[in-house]
N, C-alpha and C positions, 0 to 999 in steps of 0.2 A: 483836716490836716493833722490830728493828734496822732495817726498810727505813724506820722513822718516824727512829728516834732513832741512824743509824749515826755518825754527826756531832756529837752531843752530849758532852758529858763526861758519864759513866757516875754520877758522884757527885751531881752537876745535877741529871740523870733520876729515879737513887732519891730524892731530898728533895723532887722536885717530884711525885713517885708516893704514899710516907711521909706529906704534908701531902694530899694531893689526896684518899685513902682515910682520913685520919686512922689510921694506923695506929700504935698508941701502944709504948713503948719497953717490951722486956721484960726477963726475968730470965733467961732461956735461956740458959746456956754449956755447951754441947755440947764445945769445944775446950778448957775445964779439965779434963775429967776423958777424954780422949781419953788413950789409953796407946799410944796407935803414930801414925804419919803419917797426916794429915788431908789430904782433897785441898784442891786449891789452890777458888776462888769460881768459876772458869771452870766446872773438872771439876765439884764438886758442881749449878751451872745446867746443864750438859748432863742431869745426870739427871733433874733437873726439865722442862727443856724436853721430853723427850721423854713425860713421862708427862702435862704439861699438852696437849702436840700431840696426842695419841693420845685423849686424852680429849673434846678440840676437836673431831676429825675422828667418834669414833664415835659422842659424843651429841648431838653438834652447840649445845655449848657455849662462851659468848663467851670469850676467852683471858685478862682480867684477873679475870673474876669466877674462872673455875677456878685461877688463880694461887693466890687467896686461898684457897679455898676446901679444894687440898693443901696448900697450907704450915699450914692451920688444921688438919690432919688427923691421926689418929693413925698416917699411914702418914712421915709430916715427921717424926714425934719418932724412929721405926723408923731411916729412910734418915738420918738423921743423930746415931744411934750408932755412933761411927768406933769403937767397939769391936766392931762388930757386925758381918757380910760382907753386909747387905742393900744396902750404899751399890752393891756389886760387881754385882749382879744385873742381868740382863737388862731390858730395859726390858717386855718384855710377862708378865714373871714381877711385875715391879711395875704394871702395869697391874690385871692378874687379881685380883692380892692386896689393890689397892684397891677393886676393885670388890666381892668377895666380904665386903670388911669383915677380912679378916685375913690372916697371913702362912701363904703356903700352903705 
């Protein structure tokens, strides 16, 4: 979505994305009980984007619905155990993995 929103302030976009899908506030902290360096929101959206693109391009799925639909996924709660080396993985190692339903 950067060739819509490359101009916008990033904070703006998420509260106007947050309210727009009513997406309600959770409990989730992955970064309390993290015991080593956590990547920075950049690095961890690169992993995302690419398994969202990859999934856009071979099922021919729309990009916000698939957005929700990994972060809703048990492969989100996986790639963000920074205690875990799946955040490290290739992007078609985490492709596969979601597709089959588990860590291959």
């Amino acid at each position: 979505m950067a060739d819509d929103y490359h101009s916008e302030n990033i904070d703006k976009v998420a509260d106007e994305l947050i309210d727009g899908y009513r997406i309600e506030t959770g409990v989730f902290d992955n970064v309390a009980d993290a015991k080593y360096a956590i990547p920075t929101y950049w690095d961890i959206g690169k992993v995302y984007k690419r398994l969202i693109i990859e999934l856009c391009d071979k099922q021919g799925k729309e990009p916000v619905e698939t957005l929700i639909e990994v972060y809703n996924s048990w492969l989100s709660r996986k790639i963000e155990d920074f205690n875990s080396s799946l955040y490290f993985e290739n992007p078609d190692y985490l492709y596969q993995s979601y597709i089959r339903g588990e860590v291959l």
